[in-house]
DOPA-450348 format. One record per residue (C-alpha): x, y, z; residue in one letter; residue number from 1. Coordinates in nm, 2 decimals, padded with zeros to 4 digits. Each point is the difference from the previous one (the first is absolute). Layout:
<atoms>
ATOM     px     py     pz lodren mivo
ATOM      X      Y      Z      A  NUM
...
</atoms>
This chain:
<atoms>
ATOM     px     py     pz lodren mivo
ATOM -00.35  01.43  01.60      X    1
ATOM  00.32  00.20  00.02      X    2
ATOM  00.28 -00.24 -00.08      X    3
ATOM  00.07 -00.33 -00.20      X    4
ATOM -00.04 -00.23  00.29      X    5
ATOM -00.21  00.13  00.19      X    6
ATOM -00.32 -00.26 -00.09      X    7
ATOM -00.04 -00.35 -00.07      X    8
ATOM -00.22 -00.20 -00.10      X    9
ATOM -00.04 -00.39  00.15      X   10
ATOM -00.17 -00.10 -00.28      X   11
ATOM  00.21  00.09 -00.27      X   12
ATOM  00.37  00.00  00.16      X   13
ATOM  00.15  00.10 -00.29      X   14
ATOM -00.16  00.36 -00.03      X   15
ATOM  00.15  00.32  00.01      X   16
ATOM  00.02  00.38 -00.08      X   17
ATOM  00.25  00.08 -00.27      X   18
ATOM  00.01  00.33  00.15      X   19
ATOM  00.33  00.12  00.15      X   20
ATOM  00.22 -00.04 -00.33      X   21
ATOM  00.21  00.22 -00.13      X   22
ATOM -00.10  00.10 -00.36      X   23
ATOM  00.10  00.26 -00.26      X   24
ATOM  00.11  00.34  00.11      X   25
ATOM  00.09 -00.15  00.32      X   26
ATOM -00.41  00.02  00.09      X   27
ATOM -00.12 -00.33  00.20      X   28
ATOM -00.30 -00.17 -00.13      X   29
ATOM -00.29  00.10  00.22      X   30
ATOM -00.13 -00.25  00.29      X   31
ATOM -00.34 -00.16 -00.02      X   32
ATOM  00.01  00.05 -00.39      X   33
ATOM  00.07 -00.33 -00.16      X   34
ATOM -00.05 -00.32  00.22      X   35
ATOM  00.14 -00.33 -00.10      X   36
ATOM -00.18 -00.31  00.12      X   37
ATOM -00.08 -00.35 -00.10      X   38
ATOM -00.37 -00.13 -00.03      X   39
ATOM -00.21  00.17  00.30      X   40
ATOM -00.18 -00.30  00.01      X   41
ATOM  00.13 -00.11  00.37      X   42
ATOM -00.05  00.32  00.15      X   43
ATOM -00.12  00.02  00.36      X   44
ATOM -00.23  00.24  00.15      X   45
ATOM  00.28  00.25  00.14      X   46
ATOM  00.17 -00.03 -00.38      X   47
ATOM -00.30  00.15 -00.11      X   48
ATOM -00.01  00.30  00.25      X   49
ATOM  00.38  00.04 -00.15      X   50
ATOM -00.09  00.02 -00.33      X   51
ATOM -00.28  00.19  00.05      X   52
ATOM  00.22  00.29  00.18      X   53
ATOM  00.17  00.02 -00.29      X   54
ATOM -00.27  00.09 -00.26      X   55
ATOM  00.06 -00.19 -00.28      X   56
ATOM -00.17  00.12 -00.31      X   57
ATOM  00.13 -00.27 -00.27      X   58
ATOM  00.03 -00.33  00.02      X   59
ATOM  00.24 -00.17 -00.29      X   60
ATOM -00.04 -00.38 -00.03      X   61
ATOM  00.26 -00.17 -00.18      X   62
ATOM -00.14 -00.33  00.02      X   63
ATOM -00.18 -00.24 -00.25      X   64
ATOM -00.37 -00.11  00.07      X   65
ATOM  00.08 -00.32  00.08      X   66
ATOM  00.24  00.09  00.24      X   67
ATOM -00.25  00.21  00.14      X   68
ATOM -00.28 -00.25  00.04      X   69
ATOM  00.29 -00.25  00.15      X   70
ATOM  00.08  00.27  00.31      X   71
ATOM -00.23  00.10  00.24      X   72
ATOM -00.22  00.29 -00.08      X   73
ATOM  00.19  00.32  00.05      X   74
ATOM -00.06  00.24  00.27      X   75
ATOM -00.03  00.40 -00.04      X   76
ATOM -00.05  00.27  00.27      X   77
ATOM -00.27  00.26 -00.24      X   78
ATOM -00.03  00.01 -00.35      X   79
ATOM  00.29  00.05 -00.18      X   80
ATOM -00.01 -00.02 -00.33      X   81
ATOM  00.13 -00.34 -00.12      X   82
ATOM  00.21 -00.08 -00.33      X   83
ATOM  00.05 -00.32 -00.11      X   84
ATOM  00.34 -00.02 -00.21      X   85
ATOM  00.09 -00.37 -00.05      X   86
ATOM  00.34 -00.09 -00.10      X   87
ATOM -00.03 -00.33 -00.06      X   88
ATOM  00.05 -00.22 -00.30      X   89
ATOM -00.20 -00.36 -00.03      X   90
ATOM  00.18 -00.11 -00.29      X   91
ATOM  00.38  00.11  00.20      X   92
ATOM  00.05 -00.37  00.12      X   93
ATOM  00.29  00.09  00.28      X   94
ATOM -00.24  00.29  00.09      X   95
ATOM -00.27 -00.22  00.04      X   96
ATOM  00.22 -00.28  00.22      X   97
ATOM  00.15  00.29  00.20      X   98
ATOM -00.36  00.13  00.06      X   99
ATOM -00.14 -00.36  00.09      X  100
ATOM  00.23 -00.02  00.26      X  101
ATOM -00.05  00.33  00.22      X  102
ATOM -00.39 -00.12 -00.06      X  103
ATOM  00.08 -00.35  00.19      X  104
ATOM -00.10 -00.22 -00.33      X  105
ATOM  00.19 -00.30 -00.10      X  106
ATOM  00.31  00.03 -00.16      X  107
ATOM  00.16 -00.34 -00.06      X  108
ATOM -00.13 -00.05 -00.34      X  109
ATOM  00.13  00.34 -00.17      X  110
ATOM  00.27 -00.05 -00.17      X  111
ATOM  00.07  00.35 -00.06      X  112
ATOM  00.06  00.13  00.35      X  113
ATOM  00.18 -00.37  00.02      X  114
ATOM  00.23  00.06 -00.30      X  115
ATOM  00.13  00.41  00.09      X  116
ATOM  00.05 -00.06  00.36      X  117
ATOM -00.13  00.25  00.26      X  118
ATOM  00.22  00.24 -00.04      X  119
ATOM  00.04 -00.02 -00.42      X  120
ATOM -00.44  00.04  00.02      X  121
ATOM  00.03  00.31  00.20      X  122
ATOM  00.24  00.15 -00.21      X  123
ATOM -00.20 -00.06 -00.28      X  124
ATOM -00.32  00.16  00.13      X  125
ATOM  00.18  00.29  00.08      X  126
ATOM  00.12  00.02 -00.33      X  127
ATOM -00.36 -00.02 -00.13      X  128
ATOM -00.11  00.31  00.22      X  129
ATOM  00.21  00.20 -00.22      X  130
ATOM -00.10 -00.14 -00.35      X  131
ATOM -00.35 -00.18  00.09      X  132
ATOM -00.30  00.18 -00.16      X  133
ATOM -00.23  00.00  00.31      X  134
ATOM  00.31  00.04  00.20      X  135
ATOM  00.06  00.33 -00.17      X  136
ATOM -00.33  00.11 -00.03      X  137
ATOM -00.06 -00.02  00.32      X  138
ATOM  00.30  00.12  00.15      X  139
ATOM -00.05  00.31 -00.22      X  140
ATOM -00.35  00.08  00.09      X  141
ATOM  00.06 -00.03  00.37      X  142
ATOM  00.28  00.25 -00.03      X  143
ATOM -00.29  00.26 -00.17      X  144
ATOM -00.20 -00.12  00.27      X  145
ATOM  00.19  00.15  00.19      X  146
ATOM  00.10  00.28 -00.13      X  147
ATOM -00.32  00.17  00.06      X  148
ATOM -00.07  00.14  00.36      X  149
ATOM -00.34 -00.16 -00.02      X  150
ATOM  00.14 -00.30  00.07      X  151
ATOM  00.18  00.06  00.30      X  152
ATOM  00.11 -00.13  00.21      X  153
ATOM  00.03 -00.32 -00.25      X  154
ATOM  00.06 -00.35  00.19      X  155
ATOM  00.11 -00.27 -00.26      X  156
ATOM -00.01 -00.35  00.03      X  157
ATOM  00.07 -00.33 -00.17      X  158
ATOM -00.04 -00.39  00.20      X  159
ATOM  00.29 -00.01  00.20      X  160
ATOM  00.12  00.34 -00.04      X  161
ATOM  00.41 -00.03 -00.09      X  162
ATOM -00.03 -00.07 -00.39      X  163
ATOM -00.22  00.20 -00.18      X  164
ATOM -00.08  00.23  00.27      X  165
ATOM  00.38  00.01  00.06      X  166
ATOM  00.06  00.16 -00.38      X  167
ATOM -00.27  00.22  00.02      X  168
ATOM  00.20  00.12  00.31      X  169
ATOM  00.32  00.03 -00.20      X  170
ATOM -00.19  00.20 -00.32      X  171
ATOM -00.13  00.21  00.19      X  172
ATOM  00.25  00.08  00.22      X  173
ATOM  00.27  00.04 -00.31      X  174
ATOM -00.25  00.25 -00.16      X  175
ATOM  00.02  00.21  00.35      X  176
ATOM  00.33 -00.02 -00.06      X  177
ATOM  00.10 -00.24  00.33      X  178
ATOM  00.35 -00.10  00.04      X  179
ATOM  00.06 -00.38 -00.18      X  180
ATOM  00.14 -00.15  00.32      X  181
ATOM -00.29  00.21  00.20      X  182
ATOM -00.26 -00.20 -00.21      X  183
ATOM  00.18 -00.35  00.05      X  184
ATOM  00.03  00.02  00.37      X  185
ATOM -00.38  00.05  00.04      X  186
ATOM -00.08 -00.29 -00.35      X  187
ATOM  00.22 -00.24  00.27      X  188
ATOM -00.19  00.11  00.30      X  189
ATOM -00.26 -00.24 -00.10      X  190
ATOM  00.19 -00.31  00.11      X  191
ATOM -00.02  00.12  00.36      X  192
ATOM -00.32  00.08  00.03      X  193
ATOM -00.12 -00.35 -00.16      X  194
ATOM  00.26 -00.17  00.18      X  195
ATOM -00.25 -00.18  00.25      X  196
ATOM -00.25 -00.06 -00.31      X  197
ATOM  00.26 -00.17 -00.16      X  198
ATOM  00.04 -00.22  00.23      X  199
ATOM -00.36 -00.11  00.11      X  200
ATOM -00.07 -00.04 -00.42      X  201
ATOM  00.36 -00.23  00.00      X  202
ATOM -00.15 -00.17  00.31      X  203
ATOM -00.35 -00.07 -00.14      X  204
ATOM  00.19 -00.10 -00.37      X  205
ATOM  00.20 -00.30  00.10      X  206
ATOM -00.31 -00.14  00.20      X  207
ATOM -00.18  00.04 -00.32      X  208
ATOM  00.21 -00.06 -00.27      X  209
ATOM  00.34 -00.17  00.13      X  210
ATOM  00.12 -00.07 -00.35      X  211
ATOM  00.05  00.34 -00.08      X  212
ATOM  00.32  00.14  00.15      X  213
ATOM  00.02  00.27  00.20      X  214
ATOM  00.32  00.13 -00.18      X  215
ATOM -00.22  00.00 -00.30      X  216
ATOM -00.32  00.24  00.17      X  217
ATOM  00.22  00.25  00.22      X  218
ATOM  00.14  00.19 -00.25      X  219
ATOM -00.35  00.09 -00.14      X  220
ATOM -00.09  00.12  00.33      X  221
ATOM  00.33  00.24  00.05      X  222
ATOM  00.05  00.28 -00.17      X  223
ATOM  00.39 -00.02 -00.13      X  224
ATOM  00.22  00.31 -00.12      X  225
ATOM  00.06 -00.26 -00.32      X  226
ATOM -00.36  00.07 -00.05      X  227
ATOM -00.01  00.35 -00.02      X  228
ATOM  00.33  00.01 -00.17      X  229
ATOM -00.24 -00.23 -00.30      X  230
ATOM -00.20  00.26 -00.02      X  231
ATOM  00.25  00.26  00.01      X  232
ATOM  00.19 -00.15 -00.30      X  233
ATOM -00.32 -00.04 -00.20      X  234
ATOM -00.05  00.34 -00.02      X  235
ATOM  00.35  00.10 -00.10      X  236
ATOM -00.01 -00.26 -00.26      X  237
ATOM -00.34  00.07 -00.18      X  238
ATOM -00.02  00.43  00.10      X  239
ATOM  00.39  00.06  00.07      X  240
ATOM -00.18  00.21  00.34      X  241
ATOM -00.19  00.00  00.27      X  242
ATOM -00.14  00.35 -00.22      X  243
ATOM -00.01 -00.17 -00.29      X  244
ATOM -00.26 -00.27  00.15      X  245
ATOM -00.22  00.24  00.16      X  246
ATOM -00.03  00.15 -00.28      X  247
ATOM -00.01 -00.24 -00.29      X  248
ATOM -00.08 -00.33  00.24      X  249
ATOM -00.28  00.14  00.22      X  250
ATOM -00.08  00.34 -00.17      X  251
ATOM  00.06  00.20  00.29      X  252
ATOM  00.09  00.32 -00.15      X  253
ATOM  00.20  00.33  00.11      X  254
ATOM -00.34  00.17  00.15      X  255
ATOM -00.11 -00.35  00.16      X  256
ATOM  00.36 -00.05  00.20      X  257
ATOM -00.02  00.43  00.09      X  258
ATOM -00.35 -00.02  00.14      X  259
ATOM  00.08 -00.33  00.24      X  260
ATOM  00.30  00.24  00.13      X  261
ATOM -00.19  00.25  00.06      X  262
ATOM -00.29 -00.20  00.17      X  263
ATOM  00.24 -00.19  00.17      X  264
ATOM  00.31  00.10  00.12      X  265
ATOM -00.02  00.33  00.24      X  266
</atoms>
């Protein structure tokens, strides 16, 4: 696979290769070395001849069990090695609200989601990827992950694949030392690639569930530069950096960020 775009998959439009980027030292990360994808799931036949030309050898799952048993049962070309990481937090009630929705459940009797507003809830989550417990534990283990050359190429993966896949994207890509607008334009890509999705789940929503506005789901189905920017802010407020939360947040250390350059940029 010799460029960013040069595979898809149809069942999981919101894939790609963060390869291409230009990291530290002016070295781009390598192609077909991290993949971004939502749950693999849907995946058709030809997806799996895809994925399977690009050797996978980890698998990071960012999801919960019950929002594993809610999907459809993932599909994998092989047998990569698979790591279940779940950020999630049951007792997080927007994070919970925000999580019943992408997972088609009911929504008109939580108050949570009802009293922050769509776009207030997503904020909030993306706050809590930076000082949740899971959240940081399992952010910080898939960047060890991969660091080690064992493990790729490494494709990572949450349910929809914009949120918590989307800030994996952005640690990892800060510790390669990726330009900050570089690793925003590919976090907002997301909102093409699920732009049809969006619209069939919107579709399907007010034939279901009428009462619950549509003003009130979309933004939990966008990514927003007001979400990242959450994040963004969280870490300057509780670690003053992006260094300082590596470190001290996720307990990514100097040898940890030097060995995912040198696996991963050429």
């Amino acid at each position: 696979m010799g460029g960013r775009d040069d595979w898809t998959l149809v069942g999981a439009p919101n894939a790609r290769d963060l390869g291409g980027l230009v990291g530290a030292d002016g070295r781009r990360v390598r192609t077909g070395r991290l993949i971004r994808t939502p749950a693999l799931g849907r995946l058709t036949d030809e997806d799996l001849t895809v994925l399977d030309g690009l050797r996978v050898a980890c698998v990071v799952d960012l999801r919960d069990d019950s929002e594993r048993v809610a999907g459809p049962v993932e599909r994998l070309p092989g047998t990569p090695r698979v790591v279940r990481l779940p950020v999630f937090d049951p007792t997080h009630p927007v994070f919970t609200s925000v999580a019943a929705v992408l997972l088609g459940h009911d929504l008109t009797a939580q108050p949570a989601l009802a009293r922050e507003g769509g776009p207030a809830a997503m904020t909030a989550v993306y706050r809590w990827f930076v000082t949740g417990e899971s959240a940081r534990a399992g952010f910080g283990a898939a960047v060890r992950l991969a660091a080690r050359s064992a493990h790729l190429p490494l494709l990572f993966h949450c349910t929809a694949g914009k949120d918590r896949t989307g800030w994996l994207a952005v640690v990892l890509l800060t510790a390669l030392g990726v330009d900050e607008a570089a690793i925003r334009a590919d976090y907002l890509r997301s909102n093409e690639a699920t732009a049809s999705l969006q619209e069939v789940f919107l579709t399907a929503l007010r034939g279901r569930q009428p009462a619950l506005a549509e003003a009130a789901v979309r933004p939990l189905l966008e990514v927003r530069p007001e979400y990242l920017d959450a994040a963004y802010d969280e870490v300057r407020r509780v670690h003053g950096s992006f260094a300082g939360y590596l470190r001290d947040g996720l307990g990514v250390d100097d040898a940890t960020v030097a060995a995912l350059r040198a696996h991963l940029l050429d």
